[in-house]
C-alpha positions, 0 to 999 in steps of 0.5 A, a space after each residue: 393559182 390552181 392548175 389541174 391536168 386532165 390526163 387518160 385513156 383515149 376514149 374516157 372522156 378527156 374532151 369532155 372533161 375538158 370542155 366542162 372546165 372551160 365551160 367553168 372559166 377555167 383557161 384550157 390548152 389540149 394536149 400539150 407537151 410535157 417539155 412545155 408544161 414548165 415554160 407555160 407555168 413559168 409564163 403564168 406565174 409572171 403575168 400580173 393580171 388575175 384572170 388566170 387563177 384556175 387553169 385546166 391542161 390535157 396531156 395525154 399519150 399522143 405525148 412522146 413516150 420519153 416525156 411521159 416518163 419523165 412526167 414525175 419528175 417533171 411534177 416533183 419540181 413544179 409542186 417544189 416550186 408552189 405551184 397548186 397541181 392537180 392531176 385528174 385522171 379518166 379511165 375506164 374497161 377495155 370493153 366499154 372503150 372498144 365499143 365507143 370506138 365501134 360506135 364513133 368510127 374514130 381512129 384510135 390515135 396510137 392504132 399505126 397501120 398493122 396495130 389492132 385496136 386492142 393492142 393499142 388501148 394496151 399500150 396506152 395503158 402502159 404509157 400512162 401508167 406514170 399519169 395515173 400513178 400520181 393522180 389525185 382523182 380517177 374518175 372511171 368512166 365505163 358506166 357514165 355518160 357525158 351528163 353524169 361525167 359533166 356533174 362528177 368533174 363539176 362537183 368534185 374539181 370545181 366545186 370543192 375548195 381546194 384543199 379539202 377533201 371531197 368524199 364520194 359515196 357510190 352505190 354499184 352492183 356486183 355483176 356490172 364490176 367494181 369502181 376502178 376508182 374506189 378507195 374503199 369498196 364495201 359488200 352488203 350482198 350479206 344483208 335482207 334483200 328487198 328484191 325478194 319482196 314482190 312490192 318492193 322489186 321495182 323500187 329502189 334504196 331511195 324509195 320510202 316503202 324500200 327505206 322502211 324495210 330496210 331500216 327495220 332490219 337489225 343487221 342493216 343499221 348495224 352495218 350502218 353503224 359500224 360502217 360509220 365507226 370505221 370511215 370516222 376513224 380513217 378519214 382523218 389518215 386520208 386528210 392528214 396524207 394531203 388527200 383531197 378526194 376520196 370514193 366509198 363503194 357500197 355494193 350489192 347484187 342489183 346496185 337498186 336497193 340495199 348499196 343505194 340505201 346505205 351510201 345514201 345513209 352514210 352520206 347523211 351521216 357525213 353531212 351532218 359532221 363534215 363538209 363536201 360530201 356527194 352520192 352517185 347511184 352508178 346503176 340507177 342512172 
């Protein structure tokens, strides 16, 4: 039995998330509460039938505080007793959730009377702080709409196996922010830029004449290189620590052509040698 908990902030995703598992066939329940999650695992496990083997449960800050914090507790004990847990947790700017909250006109569910909206995506942070602390997957959603959000959840919860790890290469610019959720984070703004070329500017890294430029530059297929040499050496510590995803940020100035080249490129090369393996292009949609 696999049961992953679909966590964080308001606003993020969670509903989305959640409806795609069970989109999936996994058996879903929102928002219960922490003191339950014992009971119905317990309840789970004793029934004989078969067609609950992949379980998706939303908990969320709407929970009361002092559940939350004993939240880790509350895991430690469930995993000492076999149970396969998951934790996915959606996160994503400040300013990317106040605009959805502008947009939708929802009600921010910890925005008592007198608490501004701000303050309380603030507090809600602090409060899911013991969530995220122990989450296998953070997904930041600041730059993904509900298609993209769909595919990451599917690719990477239901897709992968459980028990081995799932490597993400993500392409990014530099001046829209850093993936909150990258393991590792790479700057190729050093390299030839093919923005500079006139015929090149409106391509991307996925396209043959920019792929060309490209790889004819030495200091490219050297980075490359020694990229692939560095990730061959520390996956396996990621592996080895029960790990079981794993994001490479590659970014440059316009995330259009050198971070979309070389994440493309490593996740080539990974192919070849491992399995699992997934790309996202965060700013070409």
């Amino acid at each position: 039995m696999r049961i992953i908990i679909v966590s964080g902030l308001s606003g993020s995703g969670k509903s989305i998330a959640l409806q795609t598992l069970e989109d999936l066939d996994y058996y879903c329940v929102d928002n219960l509460p922490i003191e339950l999650l014992k009971p119905f695992a317990r309840e789970i496990l004793s029934r004989k039938s078969g067609l609950l083997q992949t379980i998706a449960v939303g908990i969320d800050a709407r929970n009361f505080r002092d559940e939350l914090e004993r939240f880790p507790e509350i895991l430690a004990d469930l995993r000492r007793n076999g149970l396969a847990i998951e934790i996915l947790f959606l996160q994503a700017a400040d300013e990317a959730l106040l605009k959805r909250y502008s947009e939708t006109r929802r009600k921010h569910p910890l925005s008592l009377e007198g608490i501004p909206l701000m303050e309380a995506i603030r507090w809600e942070r602090r409060l899911l702080e013991p969530m995220a602390a122990h989450a296998d997957l953070i997904i930041d959603t600041s730059h993904t709409n509900v298609h993209e959000l769909r595919q990451l959840v599917r690719s990477r919860l239901h897709d992968t196996p459980p028990g081995q790890l799932s490597i993400l290469f993500e392409s990014f610019a530099f001046k829209h922010g850093v993936p909150a959720d990258a393991d590792f984070v790479f700057d190729v703004r050093c390299l030839p830029n093919p923005h500079w070329e006139p015929q090149l500017r409106p391509l991307t890294g996925l396209d043959d004449k920019v792929i060309d430029f490209l790889t004819r530059q030495s200091a490219v297929m050297g980075m490359i290189a020694d990229l692939c040499r560095f990730l061959e050496t520390w996956i396996p510590c990621f592996e080895n620590s029960s790990r079981s995803y794993l994001t490479v940020a590659i970014g440059c100035t316009g995330g259009q052509h050198r971070s979309v080249f070389i994440a493309a490129a490593l996740a080539r090369h990974f192919s070849k040698i491992r399995r699992n393996i997934m790309t996202r292009h965060r700013e070409l949609g």
